[in-house]
C-alpha positions in Angstrom: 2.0 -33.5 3.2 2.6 -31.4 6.3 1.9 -33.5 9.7 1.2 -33.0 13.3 2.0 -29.6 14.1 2.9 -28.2 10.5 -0.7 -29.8 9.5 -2.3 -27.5 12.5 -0.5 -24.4 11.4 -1.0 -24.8 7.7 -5.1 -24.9 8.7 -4.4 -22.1 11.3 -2.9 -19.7 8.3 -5.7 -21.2 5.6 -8.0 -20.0 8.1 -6.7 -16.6 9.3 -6.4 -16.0 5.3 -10.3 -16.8 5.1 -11.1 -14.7 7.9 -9.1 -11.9 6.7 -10.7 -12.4 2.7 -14.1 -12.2 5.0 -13.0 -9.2 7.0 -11.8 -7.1 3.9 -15.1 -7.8 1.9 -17.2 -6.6 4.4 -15.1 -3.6 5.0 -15.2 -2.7 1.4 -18.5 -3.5 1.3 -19.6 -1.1 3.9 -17.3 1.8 2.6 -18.8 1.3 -1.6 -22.4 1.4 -0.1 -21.9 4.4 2.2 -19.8 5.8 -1.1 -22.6 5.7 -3.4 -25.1 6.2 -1.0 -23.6 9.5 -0.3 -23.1 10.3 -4.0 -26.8 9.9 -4.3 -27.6 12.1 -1.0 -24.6 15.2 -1.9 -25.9 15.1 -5.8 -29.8 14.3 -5.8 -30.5 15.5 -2.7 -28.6 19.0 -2.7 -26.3 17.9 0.2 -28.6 15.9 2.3 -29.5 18.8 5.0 -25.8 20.1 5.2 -25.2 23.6 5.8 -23.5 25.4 2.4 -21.9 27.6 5.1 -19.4 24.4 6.0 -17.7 24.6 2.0 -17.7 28.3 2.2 -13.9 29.5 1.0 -13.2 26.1 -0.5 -13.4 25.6 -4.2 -16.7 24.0 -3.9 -20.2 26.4 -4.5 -22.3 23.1 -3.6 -22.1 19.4 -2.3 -22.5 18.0 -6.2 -18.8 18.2 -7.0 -17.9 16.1 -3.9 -20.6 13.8 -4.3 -19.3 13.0 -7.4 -15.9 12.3 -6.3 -17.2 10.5 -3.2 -19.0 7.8 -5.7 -16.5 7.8 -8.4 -13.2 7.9 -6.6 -14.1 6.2 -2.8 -16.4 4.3 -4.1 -14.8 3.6 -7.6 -11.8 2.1 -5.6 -13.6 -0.1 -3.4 -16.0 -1.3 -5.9 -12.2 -2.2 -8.0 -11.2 -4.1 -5.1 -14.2 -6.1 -4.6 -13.8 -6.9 -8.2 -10.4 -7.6 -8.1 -11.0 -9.9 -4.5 -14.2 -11.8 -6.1 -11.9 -12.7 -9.0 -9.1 -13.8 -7.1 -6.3 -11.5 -8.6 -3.2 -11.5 -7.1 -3.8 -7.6 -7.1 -6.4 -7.8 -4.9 -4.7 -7.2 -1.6 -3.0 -4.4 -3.6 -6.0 -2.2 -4.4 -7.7 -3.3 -1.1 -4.7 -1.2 1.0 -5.4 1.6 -1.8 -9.2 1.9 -1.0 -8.6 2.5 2.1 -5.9 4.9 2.1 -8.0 7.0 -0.1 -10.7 6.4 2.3 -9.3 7.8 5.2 -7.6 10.5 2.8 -11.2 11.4 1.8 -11.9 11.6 5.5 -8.8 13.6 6.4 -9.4 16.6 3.5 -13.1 16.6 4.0 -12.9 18.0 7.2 -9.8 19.9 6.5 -12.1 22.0 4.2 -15.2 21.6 6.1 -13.5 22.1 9.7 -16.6 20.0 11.5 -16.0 16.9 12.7 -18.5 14.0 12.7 -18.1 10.8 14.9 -18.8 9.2 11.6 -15.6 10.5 10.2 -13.7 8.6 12.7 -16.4 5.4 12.0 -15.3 5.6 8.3 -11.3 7.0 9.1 -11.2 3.7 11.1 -13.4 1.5 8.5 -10.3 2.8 6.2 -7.2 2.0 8.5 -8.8 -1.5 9.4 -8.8 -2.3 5.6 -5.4 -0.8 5.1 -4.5 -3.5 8.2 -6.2 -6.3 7.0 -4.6 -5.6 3.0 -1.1 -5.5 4.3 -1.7 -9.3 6.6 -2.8 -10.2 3.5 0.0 -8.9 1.6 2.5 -11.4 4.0 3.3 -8.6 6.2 2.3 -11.4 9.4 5.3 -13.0 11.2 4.9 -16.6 11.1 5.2 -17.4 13.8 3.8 -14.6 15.3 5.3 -14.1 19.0 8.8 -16.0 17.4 12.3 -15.0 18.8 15.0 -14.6 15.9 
């Protein structure tokens, strides 16, 4: 059993592993809702107010083709990684850094082919990088000690 000092910074890492758990939850969280709520808004709701003029010259003739990616293939990834983080699956971290890379991905092409930028696109291009941050900590990319010479 670890004592004094190693004690402390076994609870220090057990706890920065919690918070981090916490962190990427609520990020995927956020990112599945705001997937499938857009899903619903693009597909039901015929774009959700968004001018048709914006998808002019892509492949697209109306928001429901996006939509349906948005829900299926954001929101499909997130909801994975949830999954995969509720059950405790050592690929969890894994899909978690996938999710959002194809977040900000999604972010990056949409207004590629839109050319309009939102300040939500950089809310959810920065929701994206922050889980991609938080999957790679908890894939052991932290130095232990953190500020340590070699």
């Amino acid at each position: 059993m670890p004592r004094g000092g190693a004690a402390r910074t076994v609870g220090a890492m057990e706890r920065a592993a919690r918070w981090n758990r916490i962190g990427l939850r609520a990020v995927a969280w956020f990112e599945l809702a705001s997937a499938l709520i857009g899903m619903v808004g693009l597909t039901v709701f015929g774009g959700m107010g968004l001018p048709p003029e914006w998808i002019e010259g892509s492949v697209f003739d109306s928001y429901f083709w996006p939509g349906v990616v948005l829900g299926v293939v954001v929101g499909g990834i997130q909801a994975l990684a949830l999954i995969a983080d509720h059950g405790r699956f050592g690929l969890a971290a894994g899909l978690h850094a996938a999710a959002g890379l194809v977040m900000m991905i999604w972010i990056f092409v949409e207004i590629a082919i839109m050319l309009v930028w939102s300040p939500l696109h950089g809310v959810y291009f920065v929701a994206g990088l922050v889980q991609v941050v938080l999957a790679v900590l908890a894939l052991g990319a932290w130095p232990r000690p953190f500020l340590a010479r070699r």
